[in-house]
C-alpha positions as CSV (number, residue, x, y, z in Angstrom):
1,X,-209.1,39.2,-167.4
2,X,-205.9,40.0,-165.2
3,X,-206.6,37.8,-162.0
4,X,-206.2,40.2,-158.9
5,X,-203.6,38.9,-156.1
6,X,-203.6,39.2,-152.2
7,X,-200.6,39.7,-150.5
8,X,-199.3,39.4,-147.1
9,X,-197.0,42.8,-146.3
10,X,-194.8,43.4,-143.5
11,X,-193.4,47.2,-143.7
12,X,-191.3,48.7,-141.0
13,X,-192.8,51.2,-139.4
14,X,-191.0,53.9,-137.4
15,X,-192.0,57.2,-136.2
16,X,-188.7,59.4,-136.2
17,X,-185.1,59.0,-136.5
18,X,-185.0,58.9,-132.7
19,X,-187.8,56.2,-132.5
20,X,-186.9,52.1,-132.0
21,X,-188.6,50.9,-135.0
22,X,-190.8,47.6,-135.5
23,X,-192.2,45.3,-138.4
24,X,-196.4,45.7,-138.6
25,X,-197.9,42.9,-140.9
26,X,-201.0,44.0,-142.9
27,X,-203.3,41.7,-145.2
28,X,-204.2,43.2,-148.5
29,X,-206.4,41.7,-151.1
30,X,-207.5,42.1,-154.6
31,X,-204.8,44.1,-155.6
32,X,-204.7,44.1,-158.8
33,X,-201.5,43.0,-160.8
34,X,-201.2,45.3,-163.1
35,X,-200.6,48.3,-160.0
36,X,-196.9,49.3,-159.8
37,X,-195.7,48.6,-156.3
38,X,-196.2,52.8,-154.6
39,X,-200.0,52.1,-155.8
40,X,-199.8,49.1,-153.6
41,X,-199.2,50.9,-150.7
42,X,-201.2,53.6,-151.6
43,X,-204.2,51.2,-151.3
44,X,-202.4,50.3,-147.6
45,X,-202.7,53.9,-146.5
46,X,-206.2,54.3,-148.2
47,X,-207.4,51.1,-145.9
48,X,-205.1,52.6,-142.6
49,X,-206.7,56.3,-143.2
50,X,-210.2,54.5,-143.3
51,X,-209.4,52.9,-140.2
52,X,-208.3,55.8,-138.5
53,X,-204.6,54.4,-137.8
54,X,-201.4,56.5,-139.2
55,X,-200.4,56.0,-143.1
56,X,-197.2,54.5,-143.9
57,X,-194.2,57.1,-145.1
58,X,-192.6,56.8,-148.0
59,X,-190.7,58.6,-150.6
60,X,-192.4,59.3,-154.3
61,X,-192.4,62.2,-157.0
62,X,-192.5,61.2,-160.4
63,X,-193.2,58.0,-160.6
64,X,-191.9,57.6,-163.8
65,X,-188.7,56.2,-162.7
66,X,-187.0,59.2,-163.4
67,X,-186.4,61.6,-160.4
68,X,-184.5,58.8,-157.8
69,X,-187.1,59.8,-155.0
70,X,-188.6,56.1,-154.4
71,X,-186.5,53.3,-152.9
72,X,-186.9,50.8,-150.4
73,X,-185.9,47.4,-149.7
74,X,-188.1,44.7,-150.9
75,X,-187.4,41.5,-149.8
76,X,-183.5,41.9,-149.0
77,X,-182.9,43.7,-152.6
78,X,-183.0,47.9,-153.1
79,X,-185.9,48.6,-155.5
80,X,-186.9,45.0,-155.5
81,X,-186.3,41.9,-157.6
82,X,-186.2,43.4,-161.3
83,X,-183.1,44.4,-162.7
84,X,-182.9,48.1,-164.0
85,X,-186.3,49.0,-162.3
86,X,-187.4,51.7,-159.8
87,X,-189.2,50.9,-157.1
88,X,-192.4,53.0,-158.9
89,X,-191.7,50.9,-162.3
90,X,-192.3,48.1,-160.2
91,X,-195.4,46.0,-160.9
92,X,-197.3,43.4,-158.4
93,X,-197.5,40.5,-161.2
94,X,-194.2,40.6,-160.4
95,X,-195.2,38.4,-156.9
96,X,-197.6,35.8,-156.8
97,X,-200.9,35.3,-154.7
98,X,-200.4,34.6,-151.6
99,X,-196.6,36.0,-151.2
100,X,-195.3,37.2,-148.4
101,X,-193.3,40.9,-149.3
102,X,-191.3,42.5,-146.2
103,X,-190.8,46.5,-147.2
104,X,-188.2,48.3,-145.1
105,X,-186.4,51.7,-145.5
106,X,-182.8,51.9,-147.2
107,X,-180.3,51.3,-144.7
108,X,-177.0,53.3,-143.7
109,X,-175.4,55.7,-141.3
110,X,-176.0,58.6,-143.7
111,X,-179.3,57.7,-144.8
112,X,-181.0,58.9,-141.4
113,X,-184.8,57.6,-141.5
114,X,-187.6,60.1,-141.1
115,X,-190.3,58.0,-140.6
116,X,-191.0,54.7,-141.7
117,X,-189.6,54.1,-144.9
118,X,-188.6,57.4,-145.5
119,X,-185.0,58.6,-145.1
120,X,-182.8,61.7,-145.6
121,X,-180.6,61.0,-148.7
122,X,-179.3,64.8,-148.5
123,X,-175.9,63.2,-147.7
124,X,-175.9,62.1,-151.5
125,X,-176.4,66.6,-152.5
126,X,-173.5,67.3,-149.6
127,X,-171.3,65.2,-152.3
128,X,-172.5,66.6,-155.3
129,X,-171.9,70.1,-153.5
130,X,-168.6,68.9,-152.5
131,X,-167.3,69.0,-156.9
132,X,-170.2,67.9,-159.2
133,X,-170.2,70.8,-161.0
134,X,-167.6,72.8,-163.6
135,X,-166.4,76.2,-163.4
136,X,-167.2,78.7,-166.5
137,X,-167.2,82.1,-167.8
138,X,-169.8,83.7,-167.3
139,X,-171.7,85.4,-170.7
140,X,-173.5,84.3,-173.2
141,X,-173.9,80.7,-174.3
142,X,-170.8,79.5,-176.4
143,X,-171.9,77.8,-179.9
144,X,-172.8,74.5,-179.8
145,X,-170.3,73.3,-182.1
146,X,-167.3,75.2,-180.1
147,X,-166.2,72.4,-177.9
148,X,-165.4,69.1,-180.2
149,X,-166.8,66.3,-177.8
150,X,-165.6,62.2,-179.8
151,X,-168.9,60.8,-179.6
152,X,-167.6,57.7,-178.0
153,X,-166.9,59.9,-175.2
154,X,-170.7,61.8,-175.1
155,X,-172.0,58.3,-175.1
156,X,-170.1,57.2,-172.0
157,X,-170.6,60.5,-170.5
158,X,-174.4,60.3,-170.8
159,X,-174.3,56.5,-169.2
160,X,-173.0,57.9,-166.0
161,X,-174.7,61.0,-166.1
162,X,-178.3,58.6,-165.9
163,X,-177.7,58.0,-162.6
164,X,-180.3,59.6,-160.8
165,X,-179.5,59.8,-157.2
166,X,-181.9,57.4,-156.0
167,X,-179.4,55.4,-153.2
168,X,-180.0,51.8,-153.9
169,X,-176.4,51.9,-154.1
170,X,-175.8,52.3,-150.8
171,X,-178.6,50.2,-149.9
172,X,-176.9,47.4,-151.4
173,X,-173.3,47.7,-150.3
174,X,-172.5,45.7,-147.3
175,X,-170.1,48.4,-146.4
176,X,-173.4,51.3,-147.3
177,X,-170.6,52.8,-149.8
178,X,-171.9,55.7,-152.1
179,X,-168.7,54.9,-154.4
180,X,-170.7,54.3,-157.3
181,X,-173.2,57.4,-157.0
182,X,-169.9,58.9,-156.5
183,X,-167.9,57.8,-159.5
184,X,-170.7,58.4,-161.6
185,X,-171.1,62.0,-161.0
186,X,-167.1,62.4,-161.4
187,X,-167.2,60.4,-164.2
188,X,-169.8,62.0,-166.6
189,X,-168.0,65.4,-165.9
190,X,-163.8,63.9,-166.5
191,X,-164.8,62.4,-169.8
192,X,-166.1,66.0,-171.2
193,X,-163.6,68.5,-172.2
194,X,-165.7,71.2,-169.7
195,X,-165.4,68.8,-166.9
196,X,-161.5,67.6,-167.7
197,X,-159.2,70.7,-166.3
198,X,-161.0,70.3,-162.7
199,X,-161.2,66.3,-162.5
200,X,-158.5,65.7,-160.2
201,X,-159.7,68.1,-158.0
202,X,-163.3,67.6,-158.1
203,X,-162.5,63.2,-157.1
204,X,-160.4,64.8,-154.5
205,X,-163.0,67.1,-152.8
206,X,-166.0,64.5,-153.6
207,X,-164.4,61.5,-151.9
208,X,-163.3,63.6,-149.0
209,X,-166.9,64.7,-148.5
210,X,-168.3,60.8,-148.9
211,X,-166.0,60.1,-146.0
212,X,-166.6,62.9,-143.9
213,X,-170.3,61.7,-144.5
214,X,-169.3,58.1,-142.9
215,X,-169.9,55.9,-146.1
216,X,-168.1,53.1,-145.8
217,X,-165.4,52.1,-148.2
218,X,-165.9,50.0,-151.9
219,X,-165.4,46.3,-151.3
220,X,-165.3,44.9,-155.3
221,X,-168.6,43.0,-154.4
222,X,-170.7,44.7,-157.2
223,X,-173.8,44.8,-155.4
224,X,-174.6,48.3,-156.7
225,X,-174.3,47.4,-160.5
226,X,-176.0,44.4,-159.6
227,X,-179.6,47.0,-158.3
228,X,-178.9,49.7,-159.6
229,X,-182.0,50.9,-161.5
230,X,-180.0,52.7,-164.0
231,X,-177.3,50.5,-164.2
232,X,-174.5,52.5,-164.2
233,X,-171.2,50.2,-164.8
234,X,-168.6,49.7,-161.9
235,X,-165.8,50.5,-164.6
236,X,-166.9,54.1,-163.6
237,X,-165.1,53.6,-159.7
238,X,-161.9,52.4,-162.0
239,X,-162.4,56.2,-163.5
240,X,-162.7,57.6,-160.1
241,X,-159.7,55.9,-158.8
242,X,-157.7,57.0,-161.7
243,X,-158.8,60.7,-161.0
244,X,-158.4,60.7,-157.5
245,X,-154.9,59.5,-157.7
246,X,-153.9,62.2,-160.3
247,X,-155.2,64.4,-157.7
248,X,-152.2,63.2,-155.0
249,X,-149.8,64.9,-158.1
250,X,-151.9,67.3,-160.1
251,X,-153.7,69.6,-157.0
252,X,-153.8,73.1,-157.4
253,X,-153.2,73.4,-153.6
């Protein structure tokens, strides 16, 4: 039988965007270790409800790992310790009895918290308004087999098109840089022949936007592949680089 853990947790806690902030420590025992982390704070909220006190914020949908809603920091690391895991795929034997865990809300200029660990990651959408998209006739849908795609290429594609949004990214540049969530979405769409005859353009307009946004600048450090839950490769900013510079000789404008 799985032995149940108790955990010391210290979660920032802030009301609104406008609001100072603070750490609140909470002791929670028996949880069980077989509870992906969100569940653990669910029992949090469950005990502050009961108590009458306000239940910590944060962000969830799927919890599947799949939709890029749930992120925080756990313990200085986006997502937490695991490599290639969401913070919902997250499970307490991870941590052992007794730990202490300190939660707090991703981290940048454009990520504007809500409340607690909730933030608004709609910066991340301005970008992907910005050119992550392809332009087409419109009609009925052209047979499957019309465009040839080298399946070397589809498979690259679809290993930046996992990305899903999520932020951790950010999170764990130094310099809060969305270069990778950036590069990824350019990327997936420059190695298919739909996405090809608007590539230079599309880096041009994306990176523009991520600036105007105030993302800071990629520094090489590689914290991004390093917690990315996807793990979507750096090599993909090497593709954005390329594109954008083609875009200094190849814009329409």
């Amino acid at each position: 039988m799985t032995k149940n853990i108790s955990v010391t947790l210290i979660v920032w806690r802030q009301a609104n965007s406008s609001d100072k902030g603070k750490f609140e420590t909470h002791q929670l025992t028996d949880i069980s270790k077989d509870m992906s982390f969100l569940e653990m704070l669910d029992v949090l909220n469950e005990e502050l409800t009961t108590k009458g006190a306000d239940p910590v914020a944060f962000d969830h949908d799927c919890r599947e790992g799949i939709c890029g809603m749930c992120g925080t920091v756990v313990n200085g690391r986006a997502h937490g310790p695991n490599k290639g895991t969401t913070l919902c795929q997250l499970h307490m034997r991870t941590f052992n009895d007794g730990e202490t865990i300190v939660v707090e809300p991703f981290r940048a200029r454009p990520f504007t918290v809500l409340k607690d660990l909730a933030v608004d990651r709609s910066s991340l959408d301005e970008i992907i308004m910005a050119g992550g998209y392809i332009s087409a006739n419109t009609g009925g849908a052209a047979d499957a087999n019309a465009i040839l795609v080298p399946q070397d290429a589809a498979d690259e594609a679809f290993e930046s098109a996992a990305c899903i949004g999520c932020g951790a990214c950010v999170a764990a540049c130094p310099n809060a840089s969305a270069m990778l969530f950036t590069a990824a979405k350019i990327s997936h769409l420059a190695l298919l022949p739909q996405g090809k005859p608007e590539s230079a353009k599309r880096a041009a307009s994306m990176v523009k936007k991520m600036d105007e946004l105030g993302f800071g600048n990629c520094g090489n450090e590689a914290e991004c592949e390093a917690e990315c839950p996807k793990e979507i490769s750096i090599t993909n900013i090497a593709r954005l680089n390329r594109e954008f510079f083609k875009s200094k000789f190849l814009s329409d404008e």
